[in-house]
N, C-alpha and C positions, 0 to 999 in steps of 0.2 A: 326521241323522234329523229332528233338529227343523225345518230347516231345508223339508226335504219334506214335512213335515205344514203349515207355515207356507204352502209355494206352494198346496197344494193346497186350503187353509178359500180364500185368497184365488182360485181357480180358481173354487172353489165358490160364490162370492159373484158374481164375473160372471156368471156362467151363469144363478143365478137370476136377476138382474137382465134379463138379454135374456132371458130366459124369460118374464118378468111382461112 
């Protein structure tokens, strides 16, 4: 469980990045 909340803040974090 934690392990998929951990991929997905870092999923997260790419996304805004190619976002901006």
């Amino acid at each position: 469980m934690f392990n998929k909340f951990r991929v997905l803040r870092a999923r997260n974090l790419v996304v805004r990045h190619y976002q901006e």
